[in-house]
C-alpha positions as CSV (number, residue, x, y, z in Angstrom):
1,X,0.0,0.0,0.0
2,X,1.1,3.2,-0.7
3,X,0.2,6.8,0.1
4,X,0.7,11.1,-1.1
5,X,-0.7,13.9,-0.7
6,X,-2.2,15.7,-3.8
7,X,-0.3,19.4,-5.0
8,X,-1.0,22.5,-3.4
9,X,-1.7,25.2,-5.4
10,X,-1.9,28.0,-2.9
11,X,-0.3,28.4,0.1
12,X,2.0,30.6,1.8
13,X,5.0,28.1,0.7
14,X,3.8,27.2,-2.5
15,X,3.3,31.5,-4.0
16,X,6.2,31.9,-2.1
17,X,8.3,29.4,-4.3
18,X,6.8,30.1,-7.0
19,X,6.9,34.1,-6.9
20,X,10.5,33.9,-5.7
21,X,9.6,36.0,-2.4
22,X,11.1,35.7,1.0
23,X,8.5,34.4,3.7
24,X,9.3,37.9,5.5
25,X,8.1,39.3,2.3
26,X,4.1,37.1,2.4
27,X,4.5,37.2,6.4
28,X,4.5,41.5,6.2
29,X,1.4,41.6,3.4
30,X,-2.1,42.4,4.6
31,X,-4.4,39.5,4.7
32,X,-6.6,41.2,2.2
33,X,-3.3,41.4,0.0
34,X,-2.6,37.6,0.6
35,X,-6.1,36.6,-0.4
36,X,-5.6,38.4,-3.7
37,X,-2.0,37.2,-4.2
38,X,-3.5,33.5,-3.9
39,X,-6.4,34.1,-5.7
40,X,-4.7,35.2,-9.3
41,X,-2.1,32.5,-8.3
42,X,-4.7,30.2,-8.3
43,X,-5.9,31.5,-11.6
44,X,-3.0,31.1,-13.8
45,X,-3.2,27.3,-13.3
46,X,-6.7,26.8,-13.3
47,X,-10.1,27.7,-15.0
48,X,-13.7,26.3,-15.1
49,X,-13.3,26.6,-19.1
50,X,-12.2,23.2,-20.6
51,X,-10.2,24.1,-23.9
52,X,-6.9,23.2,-25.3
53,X,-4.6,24.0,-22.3
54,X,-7.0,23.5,-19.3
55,X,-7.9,19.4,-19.9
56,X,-7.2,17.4,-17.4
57,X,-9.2,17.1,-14.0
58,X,-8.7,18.8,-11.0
59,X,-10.2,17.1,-8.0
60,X,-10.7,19.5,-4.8
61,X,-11.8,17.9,-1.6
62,X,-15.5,19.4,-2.2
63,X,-15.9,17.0,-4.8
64,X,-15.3,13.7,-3.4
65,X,-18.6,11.7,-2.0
66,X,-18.6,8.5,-1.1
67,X,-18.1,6.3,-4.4
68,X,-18.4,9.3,-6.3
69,X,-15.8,12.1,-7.9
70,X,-17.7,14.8,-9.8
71,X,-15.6,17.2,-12.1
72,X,-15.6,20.7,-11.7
73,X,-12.3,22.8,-12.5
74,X,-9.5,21.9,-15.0
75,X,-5.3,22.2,-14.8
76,X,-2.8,22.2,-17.4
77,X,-0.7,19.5,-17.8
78,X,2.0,21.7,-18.8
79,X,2.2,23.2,-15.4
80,X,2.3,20.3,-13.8
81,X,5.5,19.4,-14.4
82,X,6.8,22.5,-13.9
83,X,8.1,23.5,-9.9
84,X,5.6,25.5,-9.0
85,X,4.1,23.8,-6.6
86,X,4.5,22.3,-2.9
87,X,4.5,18.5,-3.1
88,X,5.1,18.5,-6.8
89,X,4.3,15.7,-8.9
90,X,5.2,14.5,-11.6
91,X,2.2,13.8,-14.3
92,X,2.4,10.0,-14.2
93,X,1.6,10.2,-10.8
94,X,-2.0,11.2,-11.2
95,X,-2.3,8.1,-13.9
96,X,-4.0,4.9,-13.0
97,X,-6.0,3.1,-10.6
98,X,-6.1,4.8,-6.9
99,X,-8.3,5.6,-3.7
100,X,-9.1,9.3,-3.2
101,X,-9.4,10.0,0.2
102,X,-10.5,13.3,2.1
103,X,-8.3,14.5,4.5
104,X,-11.1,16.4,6.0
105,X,-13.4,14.5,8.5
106,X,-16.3,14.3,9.7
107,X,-17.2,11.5,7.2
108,X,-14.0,10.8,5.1
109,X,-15.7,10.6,2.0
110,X,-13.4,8.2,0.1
111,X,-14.2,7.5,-3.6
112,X,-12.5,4.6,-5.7
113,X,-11.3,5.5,-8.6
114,X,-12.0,2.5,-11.2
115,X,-10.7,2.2,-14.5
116,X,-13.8,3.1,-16.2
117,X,-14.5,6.4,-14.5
118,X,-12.8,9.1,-16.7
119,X,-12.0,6.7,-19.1
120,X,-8.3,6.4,-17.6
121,X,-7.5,9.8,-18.2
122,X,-5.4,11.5,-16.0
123,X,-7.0,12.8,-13.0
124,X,-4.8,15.9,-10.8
125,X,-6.3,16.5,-7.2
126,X,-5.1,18.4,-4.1
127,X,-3.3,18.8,-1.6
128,X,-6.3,18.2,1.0
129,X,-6.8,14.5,-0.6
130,X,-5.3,11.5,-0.3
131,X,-4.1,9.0,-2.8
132,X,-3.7,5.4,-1.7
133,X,-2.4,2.7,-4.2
134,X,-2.7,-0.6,-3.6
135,X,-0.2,-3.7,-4.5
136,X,-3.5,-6.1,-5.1
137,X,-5.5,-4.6,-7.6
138,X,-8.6,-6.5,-6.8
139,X,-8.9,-5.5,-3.3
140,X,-9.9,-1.4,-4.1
141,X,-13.3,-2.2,-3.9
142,X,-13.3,-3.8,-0.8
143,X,-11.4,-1.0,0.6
144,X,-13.6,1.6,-1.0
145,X,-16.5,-0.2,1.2
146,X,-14.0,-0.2,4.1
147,X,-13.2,3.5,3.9
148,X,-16.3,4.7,3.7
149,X,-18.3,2.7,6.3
150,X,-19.7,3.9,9.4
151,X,-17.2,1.6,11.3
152,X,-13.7,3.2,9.9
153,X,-15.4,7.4,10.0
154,X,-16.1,6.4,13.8
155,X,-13.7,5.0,14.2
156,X,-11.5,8.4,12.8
157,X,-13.6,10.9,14.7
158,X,-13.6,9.3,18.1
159,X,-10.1,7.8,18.1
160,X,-7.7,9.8,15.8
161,X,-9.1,13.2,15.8
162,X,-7.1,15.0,17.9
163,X,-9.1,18.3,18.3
164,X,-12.7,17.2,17.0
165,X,-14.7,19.7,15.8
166,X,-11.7,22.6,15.6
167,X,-9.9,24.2,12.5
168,X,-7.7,21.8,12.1
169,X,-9.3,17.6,12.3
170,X,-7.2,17.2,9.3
171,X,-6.2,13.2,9.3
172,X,-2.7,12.2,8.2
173,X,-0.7,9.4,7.1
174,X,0.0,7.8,10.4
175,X,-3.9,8.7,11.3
176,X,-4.5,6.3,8.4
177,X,-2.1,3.3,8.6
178,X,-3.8,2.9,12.5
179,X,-7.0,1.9,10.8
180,X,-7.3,-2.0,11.3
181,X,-7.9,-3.9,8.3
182,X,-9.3,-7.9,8.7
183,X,-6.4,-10.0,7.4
184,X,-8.8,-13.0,7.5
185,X,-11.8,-12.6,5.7
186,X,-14.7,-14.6,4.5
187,X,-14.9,-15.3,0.4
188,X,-18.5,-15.0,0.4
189,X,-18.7,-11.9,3.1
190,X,-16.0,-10.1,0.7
191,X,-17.9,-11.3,-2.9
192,X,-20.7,-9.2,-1.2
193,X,-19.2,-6.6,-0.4
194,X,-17.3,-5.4,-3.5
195,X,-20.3,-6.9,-5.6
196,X,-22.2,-3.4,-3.5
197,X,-19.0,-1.5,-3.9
198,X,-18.8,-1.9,-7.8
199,X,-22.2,-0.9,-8.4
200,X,-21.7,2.2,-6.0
201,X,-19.2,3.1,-7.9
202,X,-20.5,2.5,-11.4
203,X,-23.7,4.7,-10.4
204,X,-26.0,1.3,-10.7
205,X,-27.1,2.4,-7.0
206,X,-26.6,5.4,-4.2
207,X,-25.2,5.1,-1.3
208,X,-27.9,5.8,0.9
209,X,-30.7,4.1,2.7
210,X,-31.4,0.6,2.4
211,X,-28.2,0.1,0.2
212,X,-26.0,2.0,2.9
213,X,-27.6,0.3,5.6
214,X,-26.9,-3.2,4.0
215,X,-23.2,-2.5,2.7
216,X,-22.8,-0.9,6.8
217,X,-24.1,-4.2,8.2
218,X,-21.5,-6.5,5.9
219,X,-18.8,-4.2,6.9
220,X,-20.0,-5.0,11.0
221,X,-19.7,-8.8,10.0
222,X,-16.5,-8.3,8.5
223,X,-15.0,-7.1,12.2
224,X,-17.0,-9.3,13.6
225,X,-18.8,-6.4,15.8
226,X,-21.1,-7.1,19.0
227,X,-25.1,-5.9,18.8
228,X,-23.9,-3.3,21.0
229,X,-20.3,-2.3,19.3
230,X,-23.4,-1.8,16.1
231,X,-25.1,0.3,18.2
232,X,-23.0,2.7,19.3
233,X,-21.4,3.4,15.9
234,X,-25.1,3.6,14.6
235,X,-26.4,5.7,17.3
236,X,-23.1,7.9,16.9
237,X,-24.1,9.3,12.8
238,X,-28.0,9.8,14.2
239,X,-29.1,12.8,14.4
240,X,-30.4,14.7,18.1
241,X,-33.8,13.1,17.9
242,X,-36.2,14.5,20.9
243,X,-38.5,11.7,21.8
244,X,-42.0,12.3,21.5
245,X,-44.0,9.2,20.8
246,X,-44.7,6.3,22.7
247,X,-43.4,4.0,20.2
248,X,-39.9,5.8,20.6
249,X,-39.9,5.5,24.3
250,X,-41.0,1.7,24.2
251,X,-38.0,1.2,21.5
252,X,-35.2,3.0,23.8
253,X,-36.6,0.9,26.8
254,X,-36.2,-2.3,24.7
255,X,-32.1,-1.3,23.6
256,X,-31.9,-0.3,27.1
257,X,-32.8,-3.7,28.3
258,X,-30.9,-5.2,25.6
259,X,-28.2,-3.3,26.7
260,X,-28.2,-3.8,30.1
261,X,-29.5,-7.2,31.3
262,X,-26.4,-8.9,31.1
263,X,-24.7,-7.7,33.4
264,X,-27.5,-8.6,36.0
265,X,-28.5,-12.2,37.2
266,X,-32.3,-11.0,36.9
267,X,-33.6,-9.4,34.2
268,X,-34.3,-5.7,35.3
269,X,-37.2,-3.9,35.1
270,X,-36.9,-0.3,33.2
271,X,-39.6,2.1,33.9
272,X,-40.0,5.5,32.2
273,X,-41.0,8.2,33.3
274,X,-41.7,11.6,31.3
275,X,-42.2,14.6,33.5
276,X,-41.2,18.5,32.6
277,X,-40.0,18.7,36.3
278,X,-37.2,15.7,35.5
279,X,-34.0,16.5,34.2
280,X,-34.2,17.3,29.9
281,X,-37.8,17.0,30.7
């Protein structure tokens, strides 16, 4: 496996590179200078016009979804090559098969990026996305799936965020190696899973509803998770939910006891109670 970092196209290292200018020299600029010094940086290497010099893709972190890379702006190629740019790259780099990843949780958004999609031309992204190769080929669907499950974007926000919810939850290289990936896995669990993952990423279906919920469920049985390891991740992605019906009350008492009567010889008794003058009410 293999990973890099996308270009940077602005940046107080990369204009400063490329315009030849001491960091003294940005550092002493208003910030309503250093806005417009990026922007028309920006805009000698990129344009929403496709025509004989802007061709080739550029991917921003914006448009990655799960399973899904739209196009929006284009780059030269010309200018790729050139050293105008922090993490430069050469333009083979950006051939061939890959995993896009986000570098931006909450939700990762990883995409894989099969043969098919932009019929194999070159695709440039930056420097907020990842690019993962991998040695086997025939495992990027399986971790497309993996990537974007519930299971491994909990697994980022609770465990390897460092400042969750701040300016900067950017993940990293060694955020991503810690992600535990099955060694042993079951032929038919995996044949489901990157049968789902292929036709996510062929467009044949969306990643939502009962199609999310099903690909979420084989990725659970891949880790062989608990009912209440499932829980928890599920319950983490829901959103604040006041409970107002008596059918929501009876179905948090029954998780509740699911949840709890192990841990007691007898099975307990949970009795709710819904008052104003309780605590939340």
């Amino acid at each position: 496996m293999g990973f890099a970092r996308g270009m940077e196209l602005t940046g107080k290292d990369t204009i400063c590179l490329a315009l030849n200018i001491k960091e003294e020299q940005y550092n002493s600029l208003s910030n309503i200078k250093k806005k417009k010094l990026s922007t028309d940086f920006k805009l000698n290497f990129i344009s929403q016009v496709r025509n004989e010099k802007y061709n080739i893709p550029f991917i921003k972190k914006n448009d990655i979804s799960p399973f899904k890379v739209t196009e929006t702006e284009y780059l030269c190629e010309q200018d790729i090559i050139d050293d105008k740019f922090r993490r430069n790259k050469k333009i083979d780099f950006f051939k061939g098969e890959k995993l896009l990843l986000r570098r931006m949780p909450n939700k990762i958004n990883d995409s894989y990026v099969f043969p098919n999609v932009f019929a194999n031309r070159t695709i440039c992204f930056s420097g907020d996305i990842f690019v993962i190769r991998l040695l086997d080929k025939t495992l990027y669907p399986l971790m497309s799936a993996i990537l974007n499950s519930s299971l491994v974007n909990y697994y980022i926000n609770v465990v390897l965020i460092k400042r969750y919810k701040s300016q900067f939850t950017k993940i990293d290289k060694p955020d991503i190696i810690q992600i535990p990936i099955p060694k042993q896995i079951d032929a038919e669990l995996r044949n489901e899973i990157i049968e789902i993952s292929q036709n996510l990423t062929n467009g044949k279906v969306k990643y939502e509803g009962a199609i999310a919920e099903q690909l979420n469920d084989l990725i659970f049985d891949l880790y062989d998770l608990s009912y209440l390891e499932k829980t928890r991740i599920k319950d983490f992605f829901l959103e604040d939910k006041i409970v107002r019906r008596d059918d929501d009350l009876e179905n948090y008492k029954q998780s509740l006891l699911y949840t709890l009567e192990l841990f007691f010889e007898n099975k307990p008794v949970i009795v709710p109670y819904i008052e104003k003058s309780l605590p939340f009410g």
